[in-house]
Each structure stands twice: as C-alpha cells, then as structure tokens.
C-alpha positions, 0 to 999 in steps of 0.5 A: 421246071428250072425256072419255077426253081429258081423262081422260087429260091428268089422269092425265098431269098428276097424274101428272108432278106426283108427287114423286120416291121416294127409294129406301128405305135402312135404317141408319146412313151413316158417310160424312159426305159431303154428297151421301150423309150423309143418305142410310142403307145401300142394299139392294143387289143380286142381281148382287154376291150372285151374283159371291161365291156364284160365287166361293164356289163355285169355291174349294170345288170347290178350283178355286183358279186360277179363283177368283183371276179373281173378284178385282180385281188391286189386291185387299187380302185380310184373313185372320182372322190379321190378315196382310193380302195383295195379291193373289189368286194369292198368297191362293189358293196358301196353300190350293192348297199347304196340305194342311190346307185340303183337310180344311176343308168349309163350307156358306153359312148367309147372304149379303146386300148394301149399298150403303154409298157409293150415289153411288160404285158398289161394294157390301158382300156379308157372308156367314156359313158354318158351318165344319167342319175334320177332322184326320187322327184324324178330330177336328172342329173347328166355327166360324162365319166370317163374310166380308165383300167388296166388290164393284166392277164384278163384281170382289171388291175387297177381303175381309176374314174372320172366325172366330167360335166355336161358341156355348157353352151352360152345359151345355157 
C-alpha cells in the first residue's frame, strides 16, 4: 500500500512538474503584435470547415435567402470583379436575378482552415472549387475559384473570391 502511495504522488509531482505544450502552429504570422508575433498559423477547426460546407451547400441547391443567414450583417464581400459589397442579401439577389448563375455547377476540390489572430477569435476557411459554366449552345467554359472566408462566432464575416484558369499544357 505504501508504494502504490508513493507511486502516486510521483506521478502527480511529475506530472505537475511538465511544462506547458505550446500548441503547435505552421507558417509565417504577419501580426507584429506582441502576444502573437511569434506565434505562426494555427490549424484551425472542424467548426469554421462546417459553417461554409453548409453555406456552400445552401447556395447550390440555389437556396440564396437561406445562405444570406450564413453571413454576419456587417459583411464585406470581394467578388473576382473586384466590386466589393456589404451585404449578404444584395450579393446573394445578383444570382437569385441572374439567369447565367443557374448555368454555373462546381464541386468543392479543398477546404481548410487557420487561425491567423489565435488571441482574438475568428478563422480563415480557404476552399478551391473546380467551376463549370455552360451557355445556351451548350459551350463549357472551366476555371478554379478559389474562396477565402472569415469566420467569427459561425458567421462569414467576410469573403473574398478568385477565378483561376484552367492550367495549360503546351499541347493545348
């Protein structure tokens, strides 16, 4: 009995006695603030992966006035265009009143996620898609669009978008 004792208050001192793992980050941390300068990207997590696979999900089903729930109302959206908007229900009627966006398909190729500001709440979620656009001759136009979104609190705070050409081979 008294070495299952002391045993265990070795194990309880050696244990108390470790030092603190730092959590791992990858990268390089733009923020030259003192309490994250040093600090790298954090992995983020599964729950700012799942609020855009929902949102994605919702705007291609064409479900436009739903996914405007997935943003925050102080929302700034980056279009590949460049013409930023601010606010959800605005972005989302461009597809809702244009007929081309229902001729638009994609397929999610990648998604993952970042804690850039680990000390102030919020992640980066980048996602690629490989886009299809079929015109009325029945033409297909393909491109990559890459998406990044900033997630605060299950809200997309703000999206930028980016259009990418398919990549050409010299036999093309």
């Amino acid at each position: 009995m008294k070495k299952a004792i002391v045993y265990s208050l070795f194990c309880a001192t050696f244990l108390a006695c470790q030092a603190p793992v730092k959590e791992r980050n990858i990268g390089y941390h733009p923020n030259p603030d003192e309490d994250v300068k040093e600090t790298g990207w954090y992995l983020g997590t599964q729950e700012a992966i799942d609020v855009v696979l929902a949102l994605d999900k919702v705007w291609k089903e064409g479900k436009y006035d739903e996914a405007i729930g997935f943003f925050a109302d102080s929302v700034m959206i980056t279009p590949p265009n460049g013409k930023r908007v601010f606010s959800a229900t605005e972005f989302m009627n461009g597809f809702k009143e244009n007929e081309n966006s229902k001729r638009i398909t994609w397929d999610l190729a990648s998604i993952s996620s970042i804690d850039l500001s680990p000390n102030e709440g919020g992640e980066h979620v980048g996602a690629w898609f490989n886009m299809k656009y079929t015109d009325s001759l029945g033409e297909v136009t393909e491109w990559k669009g890459y998406e990044s979104y900033y997630v605060v609190e299950g809200k997309v705070v703000w999206l930028d978008q980016f259009r990418q050409a398919p990549i050409q081979t010299d036999g093309e």
